[in-house]
C-alpha positions in Angstrom: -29.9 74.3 -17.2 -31.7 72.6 -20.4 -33.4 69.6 -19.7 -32.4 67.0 -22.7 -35.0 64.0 -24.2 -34.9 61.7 -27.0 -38.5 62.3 -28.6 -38.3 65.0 -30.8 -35.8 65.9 -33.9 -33.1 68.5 -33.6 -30.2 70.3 -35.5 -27.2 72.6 -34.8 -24.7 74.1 -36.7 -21.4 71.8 -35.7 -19.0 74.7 -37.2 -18.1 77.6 -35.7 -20.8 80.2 -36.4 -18.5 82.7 -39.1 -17.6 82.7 -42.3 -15.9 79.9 -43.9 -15.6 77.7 -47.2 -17.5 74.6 -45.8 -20.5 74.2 -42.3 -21.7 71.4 -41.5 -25.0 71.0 -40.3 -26.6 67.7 -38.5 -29.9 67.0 -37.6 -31.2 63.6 -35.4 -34.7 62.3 -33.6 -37.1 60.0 -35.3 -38.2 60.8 -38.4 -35.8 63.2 -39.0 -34.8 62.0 -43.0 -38.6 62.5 -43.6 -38.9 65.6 -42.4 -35.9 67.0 -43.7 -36.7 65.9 -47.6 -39.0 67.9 -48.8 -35.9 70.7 -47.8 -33.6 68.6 -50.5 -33.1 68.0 -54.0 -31.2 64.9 -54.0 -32.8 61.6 -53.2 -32.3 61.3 -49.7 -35.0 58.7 -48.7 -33.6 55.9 -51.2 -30.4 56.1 -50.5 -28.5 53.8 -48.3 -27.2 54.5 -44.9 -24.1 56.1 -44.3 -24.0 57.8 -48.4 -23.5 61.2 -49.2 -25.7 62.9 -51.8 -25.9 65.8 -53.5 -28.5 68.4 -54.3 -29.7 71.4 -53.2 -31.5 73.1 -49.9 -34.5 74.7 -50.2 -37.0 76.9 -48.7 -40.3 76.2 -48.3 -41.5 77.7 -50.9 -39.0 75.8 -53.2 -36.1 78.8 -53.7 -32.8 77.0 -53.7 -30.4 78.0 -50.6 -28.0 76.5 -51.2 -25.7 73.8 -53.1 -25.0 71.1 -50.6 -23.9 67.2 -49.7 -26.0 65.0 -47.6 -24.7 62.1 -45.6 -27.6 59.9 -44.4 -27.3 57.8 -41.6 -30.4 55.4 -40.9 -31.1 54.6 -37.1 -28.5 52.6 -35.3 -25.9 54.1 -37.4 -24.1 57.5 -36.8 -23.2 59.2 -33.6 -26.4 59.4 -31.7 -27.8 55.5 -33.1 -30.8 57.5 -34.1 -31.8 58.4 -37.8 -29.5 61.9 -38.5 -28.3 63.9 -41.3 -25.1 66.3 -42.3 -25.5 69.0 -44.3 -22.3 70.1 -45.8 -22.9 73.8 -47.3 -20.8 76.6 -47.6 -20.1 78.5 -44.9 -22.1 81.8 -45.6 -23.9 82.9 -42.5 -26.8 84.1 -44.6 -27.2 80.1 -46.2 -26.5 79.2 -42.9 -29.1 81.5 -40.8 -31.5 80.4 -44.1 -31.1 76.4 -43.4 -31.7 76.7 -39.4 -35.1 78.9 -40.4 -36.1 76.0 -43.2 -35.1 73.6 -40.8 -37.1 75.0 -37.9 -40.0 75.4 -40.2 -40.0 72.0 -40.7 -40.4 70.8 -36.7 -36.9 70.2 -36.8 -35.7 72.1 -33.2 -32.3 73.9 -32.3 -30.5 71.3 -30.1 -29.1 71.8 -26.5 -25.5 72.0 -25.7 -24.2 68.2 -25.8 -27.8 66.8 -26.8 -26.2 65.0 -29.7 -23.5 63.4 -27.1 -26.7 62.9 -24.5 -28.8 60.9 -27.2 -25.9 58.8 -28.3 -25.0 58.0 -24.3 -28.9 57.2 -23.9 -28.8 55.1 -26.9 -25.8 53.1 -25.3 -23.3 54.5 -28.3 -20.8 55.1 -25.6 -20.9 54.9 -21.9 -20.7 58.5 -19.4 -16.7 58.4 -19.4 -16.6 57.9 -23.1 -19.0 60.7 -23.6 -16.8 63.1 -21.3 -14.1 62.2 -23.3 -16.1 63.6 -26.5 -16.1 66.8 -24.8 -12.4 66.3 -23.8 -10.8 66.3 -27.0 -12.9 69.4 -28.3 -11.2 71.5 -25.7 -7.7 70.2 -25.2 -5.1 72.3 -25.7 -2.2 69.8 -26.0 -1.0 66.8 -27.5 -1.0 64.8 -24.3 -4.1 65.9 -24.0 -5.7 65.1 -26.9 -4.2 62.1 -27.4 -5.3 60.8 -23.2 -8.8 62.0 -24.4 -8.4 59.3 -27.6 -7.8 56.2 -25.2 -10.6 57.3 -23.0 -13.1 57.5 -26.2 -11.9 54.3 -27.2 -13.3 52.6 -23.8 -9.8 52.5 -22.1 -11.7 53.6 -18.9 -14.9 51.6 -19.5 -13.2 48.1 -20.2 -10.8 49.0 -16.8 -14.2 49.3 -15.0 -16.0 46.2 -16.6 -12.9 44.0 -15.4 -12.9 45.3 -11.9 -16.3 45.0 -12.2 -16.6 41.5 -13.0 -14.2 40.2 -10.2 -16.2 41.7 -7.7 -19.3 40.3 -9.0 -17.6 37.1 -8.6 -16.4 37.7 -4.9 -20.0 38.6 -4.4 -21.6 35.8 -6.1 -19.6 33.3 -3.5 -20.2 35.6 -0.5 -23.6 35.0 -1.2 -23.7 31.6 -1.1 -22.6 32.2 2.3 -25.5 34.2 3.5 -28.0 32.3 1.9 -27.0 28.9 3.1 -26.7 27.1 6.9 -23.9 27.1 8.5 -24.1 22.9 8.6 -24.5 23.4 4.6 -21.5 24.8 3.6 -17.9 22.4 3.3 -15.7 25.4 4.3 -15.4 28.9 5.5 -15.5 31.5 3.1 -12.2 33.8 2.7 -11.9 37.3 2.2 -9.8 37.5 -1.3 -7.0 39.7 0.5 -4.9 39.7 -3.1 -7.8 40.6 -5.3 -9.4 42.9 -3.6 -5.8 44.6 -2.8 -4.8 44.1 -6.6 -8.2 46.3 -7.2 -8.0 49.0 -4.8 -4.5 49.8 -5.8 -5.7 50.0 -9.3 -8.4 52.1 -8.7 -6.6 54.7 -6.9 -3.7 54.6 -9.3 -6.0 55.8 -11.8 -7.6 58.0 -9.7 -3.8 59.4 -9.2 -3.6 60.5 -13.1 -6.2 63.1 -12.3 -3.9 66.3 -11.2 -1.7 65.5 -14.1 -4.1 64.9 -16.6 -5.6 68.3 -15.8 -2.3 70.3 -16.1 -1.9 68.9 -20.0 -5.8 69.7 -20.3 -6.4 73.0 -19.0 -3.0 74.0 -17.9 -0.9 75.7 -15.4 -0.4 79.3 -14.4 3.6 80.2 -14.3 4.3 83.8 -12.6 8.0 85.3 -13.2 8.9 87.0 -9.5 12.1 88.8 -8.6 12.7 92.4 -7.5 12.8 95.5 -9.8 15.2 95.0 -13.0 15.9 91.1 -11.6 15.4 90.1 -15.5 11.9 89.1 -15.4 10.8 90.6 -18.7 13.8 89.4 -20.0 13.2 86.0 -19.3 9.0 86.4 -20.4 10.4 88.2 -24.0 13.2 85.1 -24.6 10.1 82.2 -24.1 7.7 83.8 -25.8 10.7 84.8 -28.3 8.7 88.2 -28.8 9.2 91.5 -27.2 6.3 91.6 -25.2 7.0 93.0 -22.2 9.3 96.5 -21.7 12.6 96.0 -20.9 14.3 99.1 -19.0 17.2 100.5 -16.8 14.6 102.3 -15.1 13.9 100.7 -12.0 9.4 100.2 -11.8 9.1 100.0 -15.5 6.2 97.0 -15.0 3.6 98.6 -12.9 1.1 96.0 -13.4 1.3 92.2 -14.8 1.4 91.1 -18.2 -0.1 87.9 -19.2 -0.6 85.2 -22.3 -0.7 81.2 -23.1 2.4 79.6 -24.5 2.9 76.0 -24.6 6.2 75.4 -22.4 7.2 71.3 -23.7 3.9 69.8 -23.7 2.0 71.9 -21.1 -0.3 74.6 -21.8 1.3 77.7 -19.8 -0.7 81.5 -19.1 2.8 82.6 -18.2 2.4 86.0 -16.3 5.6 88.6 -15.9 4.9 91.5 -12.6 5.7 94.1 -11.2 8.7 94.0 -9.1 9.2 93.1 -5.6 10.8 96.0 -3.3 9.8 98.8 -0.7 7.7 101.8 -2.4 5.9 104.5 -1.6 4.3 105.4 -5.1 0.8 104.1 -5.1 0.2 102.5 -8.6 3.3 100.6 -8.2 2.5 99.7 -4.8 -0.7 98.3 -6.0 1.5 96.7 -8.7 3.3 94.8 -6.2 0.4 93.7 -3.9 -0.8 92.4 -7.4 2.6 90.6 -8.0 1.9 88.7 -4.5 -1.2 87.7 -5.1 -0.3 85.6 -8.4 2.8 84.4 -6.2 0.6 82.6 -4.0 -2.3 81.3 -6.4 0.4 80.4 -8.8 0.9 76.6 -9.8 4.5 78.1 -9.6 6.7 80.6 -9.5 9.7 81.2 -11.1 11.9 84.0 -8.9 14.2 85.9 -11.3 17.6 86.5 -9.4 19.7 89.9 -10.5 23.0 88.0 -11.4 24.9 87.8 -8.0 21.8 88.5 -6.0 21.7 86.8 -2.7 18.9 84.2 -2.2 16.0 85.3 -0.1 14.5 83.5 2.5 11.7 82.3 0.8 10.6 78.7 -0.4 7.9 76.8 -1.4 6.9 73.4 -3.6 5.7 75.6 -6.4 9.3 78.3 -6.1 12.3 77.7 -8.7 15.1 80.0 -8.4 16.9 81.1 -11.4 19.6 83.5 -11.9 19.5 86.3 -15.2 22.7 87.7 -16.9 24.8 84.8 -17.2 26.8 86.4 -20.0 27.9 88.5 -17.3 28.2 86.6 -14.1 29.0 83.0 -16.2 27.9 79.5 -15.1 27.4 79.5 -10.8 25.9 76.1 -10.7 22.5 77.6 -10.3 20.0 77.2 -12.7 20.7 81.2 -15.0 20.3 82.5 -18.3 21.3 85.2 -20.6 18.6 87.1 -22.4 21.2 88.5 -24.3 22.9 85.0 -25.7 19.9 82.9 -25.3 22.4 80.7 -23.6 19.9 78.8 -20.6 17.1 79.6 -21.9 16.3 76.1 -22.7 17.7 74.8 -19.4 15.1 76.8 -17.4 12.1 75.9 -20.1 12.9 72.6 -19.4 13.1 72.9 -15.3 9.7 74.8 -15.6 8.6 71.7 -17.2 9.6 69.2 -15.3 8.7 70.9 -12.1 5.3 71.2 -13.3 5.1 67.5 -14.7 4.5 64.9 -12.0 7.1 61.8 -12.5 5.0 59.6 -9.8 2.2 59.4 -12.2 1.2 55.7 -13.0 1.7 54.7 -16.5 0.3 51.6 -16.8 -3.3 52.4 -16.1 -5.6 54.7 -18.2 -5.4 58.6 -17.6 -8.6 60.1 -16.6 -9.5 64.4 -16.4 -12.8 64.4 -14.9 -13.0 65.2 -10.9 -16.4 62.8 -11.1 -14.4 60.0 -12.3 -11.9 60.5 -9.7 -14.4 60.6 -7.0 -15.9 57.5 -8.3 -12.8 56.1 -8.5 -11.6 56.7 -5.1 -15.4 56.3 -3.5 -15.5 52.6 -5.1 -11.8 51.9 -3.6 -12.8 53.2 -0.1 -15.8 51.0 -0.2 -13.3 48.0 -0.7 -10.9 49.3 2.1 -14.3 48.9 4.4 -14.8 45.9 3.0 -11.4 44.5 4.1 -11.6 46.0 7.2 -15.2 45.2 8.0 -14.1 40.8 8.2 -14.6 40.2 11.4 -17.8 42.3 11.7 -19.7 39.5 9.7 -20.0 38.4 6.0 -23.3 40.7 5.4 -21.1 43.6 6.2 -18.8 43.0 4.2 -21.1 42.1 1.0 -22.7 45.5 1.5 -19.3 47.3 1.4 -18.7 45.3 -1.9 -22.1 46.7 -3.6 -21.2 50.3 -2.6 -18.4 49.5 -4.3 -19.9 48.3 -7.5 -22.4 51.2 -7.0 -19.7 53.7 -7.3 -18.4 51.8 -10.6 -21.8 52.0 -12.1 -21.9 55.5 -11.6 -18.4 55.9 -12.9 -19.4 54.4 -16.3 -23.3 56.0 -16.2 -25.3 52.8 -15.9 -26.8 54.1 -12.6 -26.6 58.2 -12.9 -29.4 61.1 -12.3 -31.3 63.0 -14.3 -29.3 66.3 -12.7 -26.0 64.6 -13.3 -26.5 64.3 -16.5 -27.8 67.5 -17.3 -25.0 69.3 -15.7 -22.7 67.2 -17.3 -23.9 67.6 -21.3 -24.7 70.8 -20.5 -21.3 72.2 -20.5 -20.4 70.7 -24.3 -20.5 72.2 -27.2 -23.3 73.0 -29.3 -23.3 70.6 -32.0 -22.0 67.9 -29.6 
């Protein structure tokens, strides 16, 4: 696990490494500009912040590399509030192999995964959930997604966390004039603020309650087609994907072993699986087929059972089981859920079941969406705390203060302003290089 600091320059290449018509290189640390120029052509060092120039990148022994812009950015500007470059070259490998080695040359290191995001969190550019959400957006793989992972860099999170924060400061603040004063000294009792501090612990768990969803538009959800042998499974995987994929036969055992790929089914990303089918056998490669088949059933975030037409409904069930009926041209409408993979007709009606079973419809919507299990375990760690606190009333006031600031500890972790060194580098460390 790389160990990040602040003191020395870096670079990395924040394109993917292959060819293309533009890279973009960026460098950062102190000094950076100055060690870079003598690498340049254009006149870097007088140029105001946040300008692109143009020139071109040399060697060290002065042999041009490459034709280039150079945006500039002076300290406490940019991503990382520290004095950076961009390079944007063309995307050669061998101009891009050739910058890295001048760049090197220079004292200019490679960064670490998520260094860049690390310096600008350090710098106190963004705060830890805004950073996550950096890192967020890079890898979501749907609109939702993307768009959750938006509010979150924008400081949706953060300015939720400030305002809880600030209220609980204030309940402190009086507490502790309680402690620190006689009994004879104070005009009244102090109460326990049962609305606010209720008003706070539902919020923080109804954030906490985005997480599962939030994840499912993020990374995704696993879908496995089920039924017996010619049910209609492949059928049905060929008519979402609208490709022939899978082989679709009389012949009872044609899938001996799953088939998988990703497919967005509404807004969810979807590794949608067809299997072998279910039924008594003897032959051992199908047999190993089916104990296959089984074991996606039950790791599945759901299964959808394909039902051969008139086929009687087997005993099974489960939160994460849809039934749905194939050959509807041929059996007609039964007032189950059925498709044709002939017609098409259905299709859409179980795509959109499939979604819907997947999406959770008690989600909150008035609170911002989080997809990190550390913010959720901040999240519900600071609401616990305040359950304590409630709880903890008759026990005395310096009970309950010290439930209060484990709550506000758990907050401050949430946002980063009290996190360890290892918690950070676990956390950067899975970014991007480049980011």
């Amino acid at each position: 696990m790389p160990h990040y600091s602040v003191d020395d320059p870096i670079y990395a290449l924040a394109t993917p490494f292959a060819p293309s018509a533009l890279a973009v290189i960026r460098g950062s640390g102190d000094n950076v500009i100055q060690l870079f120029e003598p690498l340049f052509t254009g006149k870097l060092g007088k140029a105001p912040t946040n300008t692109a120039v143009h020139g071109y990148i040399c060697d060290q022994d002065g042999r041009k590399i490459d034709e280039a812009i150079v945006i500039k950015y002076s300290k406490g500007h940019g991503y990382t509030s520290e004095e950076a470059f961009e390079i944007m070259c063309h995307g050669s490998l061998p101009v891009i192999r050739k910058i890295s080695i001048a760049l090197e040359r220079q004292g200019i290191r490679e960064a670490e995964r998520g260094e860049f995001t690390y310096r600008a969190f350090m710098h106190g550019r963004m705060d830890l959930t805004e950073a996550e959400a950096v890192e967020e957006i890079v890898r979501s793989k749907s609109d939702s997604a993307s768009s959750d992972a938006l509010q979150r860099l924008s400081g949706s999170i953060k300015a939720e966390a400030d305002a809880i924060r600030s209220t609980l400061i204030d309940i402190l603040a009086s507490l502790e004039v309680q402690l620190d004063y006689g009994e004879d000294e104070i005009p009244e009792d102090w109460v326990f603020p049962e609305d606010e501090v209720g008003h706070i612990i539902a919020r923080l768990e109804a954030i906490a309650a985005t997480y599962e969803s939030s994840r499912l538009y993020s990374s995704g959800a696993s879908v496995v087609l089920a039924g017996k042998t010619n049910a209609g499974k492949s059928s049905l995987y060929n008519a979402i994907l609208k490709e022939n994929r899978s082989i679709v036969s009389a012949h009872e055992g044609t899938t001996r072993d799953y088939i998988e790929t990703e497919c967005m089914i509404g807004d969810i990303p979807v590794r949608l699986f067809d299997t072998a089918g279910l039924r008594d056998t003897e032959e051992s490669v199908e047999k190993e087929g089916i104990e296959r088949t089984r074991k996606l059933m039950e790791s599945a975030d759901l299964v959808v059972y394909v039902l051969d037409g008139n086929e009687s409904i087997p005993p099974i069930s489960g939160d994460n089981l849809i039934m749905v009926r194939s050959k509807r041209d041929i059996t007609g409408e039964c007032g189950d859920l059925s498709f044709s993979s002939v017609t098409g007709e259905g299709v859409e009606e179980v795509l959109k079941a499939i979604s819907s079973r997947l999406s959770a419809d008690d989600v909150p919507t008035d609170v911002p969406r989080i997809d990190s299990e550390r913010q959720r375990s901040c999240l519900l760690e600071a609401a616990a705390a305040l359950r304590d606190a409630r709880a903890a009333v008759s026990s005395g006031e310096d009970i309950v203060a010290m439930y209060i600031q484990l709550a506000l500890s758990a907050l401050s972790s949430l946002t980063g302003a009290v996190t360890t060194d290892d918690i950070l580098d676990r956390l950067f460390s899975s970014f991007c290089l480049g980011k």
